[in-house]
C-alpha positions as CSV (number, residue, x, y, z in Angstrom):
1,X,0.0,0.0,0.0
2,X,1.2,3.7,-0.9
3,X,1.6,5.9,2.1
4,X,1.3,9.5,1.4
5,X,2.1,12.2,4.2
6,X,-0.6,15.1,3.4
7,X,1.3,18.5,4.4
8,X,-0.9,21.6,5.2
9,X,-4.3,20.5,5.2
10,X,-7.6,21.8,5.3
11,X,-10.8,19.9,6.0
12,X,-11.5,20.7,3.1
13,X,-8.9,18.6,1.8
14,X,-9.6,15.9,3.9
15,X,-13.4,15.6,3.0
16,X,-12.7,15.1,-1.0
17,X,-9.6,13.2,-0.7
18,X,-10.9,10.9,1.2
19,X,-13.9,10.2,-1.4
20,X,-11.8,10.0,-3.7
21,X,-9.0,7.9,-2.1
22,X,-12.3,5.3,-2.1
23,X,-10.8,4.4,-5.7
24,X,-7.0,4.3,-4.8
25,X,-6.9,3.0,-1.0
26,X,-4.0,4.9,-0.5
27,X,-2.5,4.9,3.3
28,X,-2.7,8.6,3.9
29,X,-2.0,10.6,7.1
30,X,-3.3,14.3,7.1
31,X,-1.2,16.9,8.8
32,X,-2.2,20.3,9.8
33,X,1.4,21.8,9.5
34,X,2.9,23.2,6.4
35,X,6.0,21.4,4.5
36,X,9.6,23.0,4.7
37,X,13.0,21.5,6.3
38,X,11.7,21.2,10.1
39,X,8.8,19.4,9.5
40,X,10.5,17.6,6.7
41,X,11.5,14.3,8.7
42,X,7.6,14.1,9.9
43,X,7.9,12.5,5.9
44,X,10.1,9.3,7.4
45,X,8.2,6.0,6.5
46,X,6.4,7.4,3.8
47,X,6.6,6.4,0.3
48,X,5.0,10.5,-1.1
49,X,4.3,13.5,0.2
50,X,1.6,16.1,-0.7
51,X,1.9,19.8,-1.0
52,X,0.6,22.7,-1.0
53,X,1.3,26.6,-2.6
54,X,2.7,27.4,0.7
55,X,4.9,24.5,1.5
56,X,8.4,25.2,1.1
57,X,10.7,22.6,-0.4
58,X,14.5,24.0,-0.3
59,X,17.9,22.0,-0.7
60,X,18.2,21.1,2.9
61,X,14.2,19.8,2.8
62,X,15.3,17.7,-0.2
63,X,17.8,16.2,1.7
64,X,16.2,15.0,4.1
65,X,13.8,13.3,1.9
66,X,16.0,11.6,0.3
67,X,17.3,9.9,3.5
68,X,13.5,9.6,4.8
69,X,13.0,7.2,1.5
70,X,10.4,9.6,-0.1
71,X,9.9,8.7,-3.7
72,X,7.2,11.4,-4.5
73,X,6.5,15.0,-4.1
74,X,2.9,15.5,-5.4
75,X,1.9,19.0,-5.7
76,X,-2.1,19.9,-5.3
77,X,-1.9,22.9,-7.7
78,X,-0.2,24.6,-11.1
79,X,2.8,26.5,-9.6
80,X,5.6,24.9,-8.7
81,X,8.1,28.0,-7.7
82,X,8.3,27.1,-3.8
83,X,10.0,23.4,-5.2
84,X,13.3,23.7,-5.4
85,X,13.6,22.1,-8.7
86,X,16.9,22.8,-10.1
87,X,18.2,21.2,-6.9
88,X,16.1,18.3,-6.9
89,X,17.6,14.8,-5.9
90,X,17.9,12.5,-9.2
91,X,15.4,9.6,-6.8
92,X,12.4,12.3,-6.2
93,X,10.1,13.2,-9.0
94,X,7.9,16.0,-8.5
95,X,4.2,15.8,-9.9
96,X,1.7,18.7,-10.0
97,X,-1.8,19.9,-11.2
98,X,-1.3,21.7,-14.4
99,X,-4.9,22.9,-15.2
100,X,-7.4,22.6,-12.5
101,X,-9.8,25.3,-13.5
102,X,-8.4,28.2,-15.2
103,X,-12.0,29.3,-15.1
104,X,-11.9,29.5,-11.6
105,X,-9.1,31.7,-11.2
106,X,-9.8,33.9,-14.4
107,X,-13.1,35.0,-13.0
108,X,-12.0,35.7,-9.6
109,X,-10.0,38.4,-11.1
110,X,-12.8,39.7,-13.0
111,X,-14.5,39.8,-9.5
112,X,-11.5,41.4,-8.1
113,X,-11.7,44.1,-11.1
114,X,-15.6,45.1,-10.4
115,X,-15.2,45.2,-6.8
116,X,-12.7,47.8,-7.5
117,X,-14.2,49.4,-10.3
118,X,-17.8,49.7,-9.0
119,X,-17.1,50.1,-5.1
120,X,-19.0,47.1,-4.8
121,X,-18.1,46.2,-1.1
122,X,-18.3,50.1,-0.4
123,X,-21.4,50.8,-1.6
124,X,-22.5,46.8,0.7
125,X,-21.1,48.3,4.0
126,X,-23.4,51.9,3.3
127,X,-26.3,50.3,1.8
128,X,-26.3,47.6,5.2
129,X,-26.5,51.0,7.5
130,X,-29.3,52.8,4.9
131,X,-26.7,55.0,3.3
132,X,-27.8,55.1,-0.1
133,X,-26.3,57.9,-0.9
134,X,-23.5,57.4,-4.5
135,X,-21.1,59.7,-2.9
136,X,-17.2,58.4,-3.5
137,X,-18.8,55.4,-5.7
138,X,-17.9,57.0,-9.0
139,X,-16.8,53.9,-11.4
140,X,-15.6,53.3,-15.1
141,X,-16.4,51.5,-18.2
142,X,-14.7,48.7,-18.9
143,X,-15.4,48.6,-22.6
144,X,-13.3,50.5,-24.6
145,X,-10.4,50.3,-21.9
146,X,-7.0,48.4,-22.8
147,X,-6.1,45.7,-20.5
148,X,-2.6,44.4,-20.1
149,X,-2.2,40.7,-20.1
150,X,1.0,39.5,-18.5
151,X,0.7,35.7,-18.8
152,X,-1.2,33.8,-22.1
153,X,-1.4,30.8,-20.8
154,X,-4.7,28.6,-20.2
155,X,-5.6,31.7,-17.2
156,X,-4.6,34.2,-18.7
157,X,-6.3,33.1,-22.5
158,X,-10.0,32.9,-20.3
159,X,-9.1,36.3,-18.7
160,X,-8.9,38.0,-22.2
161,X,-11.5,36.1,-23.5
162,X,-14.1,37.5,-21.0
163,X,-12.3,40.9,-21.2
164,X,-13.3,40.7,-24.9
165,X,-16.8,40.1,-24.0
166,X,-16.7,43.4,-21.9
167,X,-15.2,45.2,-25.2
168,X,-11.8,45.8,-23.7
169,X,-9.1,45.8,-25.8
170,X,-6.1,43.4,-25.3
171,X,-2.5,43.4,-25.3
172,X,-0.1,40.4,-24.0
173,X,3.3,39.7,-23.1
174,X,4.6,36.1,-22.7
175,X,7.9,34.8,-23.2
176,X,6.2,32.1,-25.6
177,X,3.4,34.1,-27.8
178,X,0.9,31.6,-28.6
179,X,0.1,33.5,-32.0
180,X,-3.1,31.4,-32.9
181,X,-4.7,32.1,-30.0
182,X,-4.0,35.8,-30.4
183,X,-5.5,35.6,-34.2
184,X,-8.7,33.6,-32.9
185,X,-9.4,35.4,-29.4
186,X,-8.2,38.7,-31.1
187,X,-5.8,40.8,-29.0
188,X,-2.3,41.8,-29.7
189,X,1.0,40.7,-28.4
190,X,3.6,44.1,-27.3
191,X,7.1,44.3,-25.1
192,X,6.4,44.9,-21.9
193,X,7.3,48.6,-22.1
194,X,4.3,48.9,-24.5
195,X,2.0,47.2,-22.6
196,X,3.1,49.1,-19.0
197,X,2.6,52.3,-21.1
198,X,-0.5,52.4,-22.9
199,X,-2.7,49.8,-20.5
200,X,-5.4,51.2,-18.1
201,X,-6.0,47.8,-16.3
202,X,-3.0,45.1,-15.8
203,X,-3.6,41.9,-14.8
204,X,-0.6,39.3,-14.2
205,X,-1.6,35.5,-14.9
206,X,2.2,34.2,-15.1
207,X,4.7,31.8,-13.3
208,X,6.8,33.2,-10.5
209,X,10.4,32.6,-12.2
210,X,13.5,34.6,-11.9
211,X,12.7,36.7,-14.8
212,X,8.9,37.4,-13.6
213,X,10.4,37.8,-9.7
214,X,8.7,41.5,-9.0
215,X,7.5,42.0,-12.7
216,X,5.8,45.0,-11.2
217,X,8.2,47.8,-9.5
218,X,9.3,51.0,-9.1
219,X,10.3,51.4,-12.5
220,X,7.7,49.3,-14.3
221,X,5.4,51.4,-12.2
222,X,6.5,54.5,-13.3
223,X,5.8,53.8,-17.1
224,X,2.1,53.5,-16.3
225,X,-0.5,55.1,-16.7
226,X,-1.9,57.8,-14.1
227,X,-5.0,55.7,-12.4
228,X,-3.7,52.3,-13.5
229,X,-5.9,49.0,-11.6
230,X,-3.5,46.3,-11.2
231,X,-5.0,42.7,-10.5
232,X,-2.4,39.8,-9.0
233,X,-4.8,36.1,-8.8
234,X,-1.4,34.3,-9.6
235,X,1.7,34.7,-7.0
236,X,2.4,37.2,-4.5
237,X,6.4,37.8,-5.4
238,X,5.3,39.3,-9.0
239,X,5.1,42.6,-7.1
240,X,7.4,44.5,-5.1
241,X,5.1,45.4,-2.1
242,X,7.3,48.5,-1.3
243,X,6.8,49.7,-4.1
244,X,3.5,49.4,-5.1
245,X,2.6,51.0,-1.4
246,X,5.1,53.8,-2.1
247,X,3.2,54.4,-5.7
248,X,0.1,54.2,-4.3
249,X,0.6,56.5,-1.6
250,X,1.5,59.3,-4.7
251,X,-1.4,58.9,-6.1
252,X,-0.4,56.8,-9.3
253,X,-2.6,53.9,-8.8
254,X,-6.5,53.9,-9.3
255,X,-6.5,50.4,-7.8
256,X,-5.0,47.2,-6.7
257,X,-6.8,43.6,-6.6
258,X,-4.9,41.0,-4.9
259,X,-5.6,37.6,-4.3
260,X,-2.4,36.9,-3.7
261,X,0.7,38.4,-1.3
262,X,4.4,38.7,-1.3
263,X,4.9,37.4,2.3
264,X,1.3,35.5,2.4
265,X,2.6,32.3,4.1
266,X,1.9,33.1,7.3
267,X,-2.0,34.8,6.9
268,X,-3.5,33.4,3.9
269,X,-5.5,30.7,4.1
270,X,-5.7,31.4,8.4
271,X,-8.0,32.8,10.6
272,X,-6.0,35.3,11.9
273,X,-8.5,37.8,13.6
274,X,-7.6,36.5,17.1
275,X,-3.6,36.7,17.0
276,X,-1.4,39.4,17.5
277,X,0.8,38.6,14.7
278,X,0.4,41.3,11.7
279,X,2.5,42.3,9.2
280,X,3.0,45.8,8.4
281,X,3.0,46.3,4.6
282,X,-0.4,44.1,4.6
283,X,-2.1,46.4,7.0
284,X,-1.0,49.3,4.8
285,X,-2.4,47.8,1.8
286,X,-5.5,46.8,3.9
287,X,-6.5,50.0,5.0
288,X,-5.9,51.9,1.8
289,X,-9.7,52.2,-0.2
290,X,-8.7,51.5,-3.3
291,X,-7.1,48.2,-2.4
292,X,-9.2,44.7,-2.7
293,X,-7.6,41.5,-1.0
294,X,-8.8,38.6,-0.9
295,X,-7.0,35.2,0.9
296,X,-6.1,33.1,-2.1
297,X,-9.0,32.0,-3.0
298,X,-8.9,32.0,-6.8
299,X,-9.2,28.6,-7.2
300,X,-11.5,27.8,-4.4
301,X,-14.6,26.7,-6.8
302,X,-16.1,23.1,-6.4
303,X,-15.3,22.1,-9.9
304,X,-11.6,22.9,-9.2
305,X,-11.3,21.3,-6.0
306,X,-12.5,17.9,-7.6
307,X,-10.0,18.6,-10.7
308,X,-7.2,18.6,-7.8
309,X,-8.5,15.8,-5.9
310,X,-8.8,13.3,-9.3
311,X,-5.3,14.7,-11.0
312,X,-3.3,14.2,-7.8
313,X,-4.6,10.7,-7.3
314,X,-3.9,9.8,-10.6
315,X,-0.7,11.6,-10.6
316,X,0.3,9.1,-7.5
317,X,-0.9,6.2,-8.9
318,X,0.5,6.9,-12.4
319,X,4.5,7.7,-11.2
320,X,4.2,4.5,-8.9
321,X,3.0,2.3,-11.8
322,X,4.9,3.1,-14.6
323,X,7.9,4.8,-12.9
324,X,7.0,8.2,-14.6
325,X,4.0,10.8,-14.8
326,X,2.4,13.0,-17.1
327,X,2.6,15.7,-15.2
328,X,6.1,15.5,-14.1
329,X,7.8,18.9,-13.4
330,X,11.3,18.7,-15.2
């Protein structure tokens, strides 16, 4: 029998893994505690692990389980930026979900983009106290603004797609222009310059990689437009938080949707509202009005929940079958 250890667990996780692990009968033990190189020897005696987004697998975790035995590291989501990959012992293979629900994530950011468009949870909080009064609730058309895509994959192609259906016009940047899908959606692909010049709403759907580490910064900042909305649904180190704050605080930025945070480990995902722990840039950003943050919750939708629970199952079962895995990360 396969015995997975289940790393930073939710009961949410526990509920559909469990239905599903009906069709497996895998031996798996959930822990509550999130992955990194102390809690890596809790993975002794088992033959996987499972991560999450905020687990943290460095060169002294991998170490450690490659002297536990651990054949596996199975990744519940897309990203795989807190794996360290390049470092990765030549006995571990590292699986992942590629493509859960792009839906899910693309629409979030859409939500993100009207609640800071249309005041929407401004115009809740008066409306709940009989203040119906439009004052400070002043919004925009989307149609006929340009949106800047950074990021074309399967996210960021059902972003512009219901972009399109608002009448936006899009520009892209990717490092690999998918031209076909620029001819059939209809949008355009510029530098990054370009699209950080002309773009009234930017929205980043990429990887975190070296190249993309704080995308958005001082400098790219200062080539946008006056009353720019930037939208983050993908990972929290695209964006220099210092920076962005220091912007804002200027006046530069018309709004910021984030469901995502550079130093999130430690709140996202938590019930915090009880602890004195707090980090200072968040509260900034929290406290601001023209800031929207929600706690990673993107992908949070049924359909893609059941899309992780049935691809990491089969992910498991296909590596320990065959040796290898579709969805190996390279």
């Amino acid at each position: 029998m396969i015995k997975i250890a289940f790393f930073d667990t939710k009961e949410y996780d526990k509920k559909l893994f469990d239905e599903y692990n009906q069709n497996y009968n895998y031996e798996i033990t959930y822990l509550n505690t999130k992955f990194n190189a102390e809690t890596a020897p809790l993975a002794r005696g088992y033959d996987a692990i499972c991560i999450f987004v905020n687990d943290v697998v460095d060169k002294t975790a991998i170490k450690i389980l490659k002297e536990c035995g651990v054949k596996l590291i199975a990744l519940r989501c897309a990203g795989f930026n807190n794996v360290d990959i390049k470092n990765m012992d030549k006995d571990i293979t590292v699986v992942r979900v590629p493509a859960y629900s792009p839906y899910a994530v693309a629409e979030h950011t859409v939500a993100l983009l009207l609640g800071i468009d249309r005041k929407i949870y401004k115009a809740y909080q008066r409306t709940k106290k009989y203040n119906f009064s439009l004052n400070g609730l002043l919004g925009f058309d989307i149609h006929g603004k340009t949106v800047g895509v950074i990021g074309t994959g399967k996210i960021g192609k059902c972003f512009i797609n219901i972009m399109k259906g608002f009448g936006a016009k899009i520009i892209a940047y990717d490092l690999y222009k998918d031209e076909n899908a620029a001819k059939e959606i209809g949008f355009e692909y510029v530098d990054l310059d370009t699209l950080f010049k002309n773009s009234d709403i930017i929205s980043l759907h990429c990887p975190l990689t070296p190249e993309t580490n704080k995308i958005i910064n001082k400098e790219s900042i200062s080539k946008m437009k006056n009353g720019v909305v930037i939208l983050n649904t993908s990972r929290g180190k695209l964006i220099d938080t210092e920076a962005l704050i220091e912007e804002m605080m200027q006046g530069k930025i018309g709004g910021v949707g984030l469901d995502v945070y550079e130093d999130e480990e430690d709140f996202f995902m938590y019930d915090m509202s009880n602890s004195y722990l707090r980090d200072k840039d968040l509260s900034t950003l929290l406290s601001m009005p023209n800031v929207l943050i929600t706690s990673h919750q993107a992908f949070f939708t049924k359909e893609a929940l059941n899309k992780i629970a049935s691809d990491t199952c089969e992910n498991i079962k296909e590596f320990f079958e065959n040796g290898h895995c579709t969805n190996e990360v390279k």
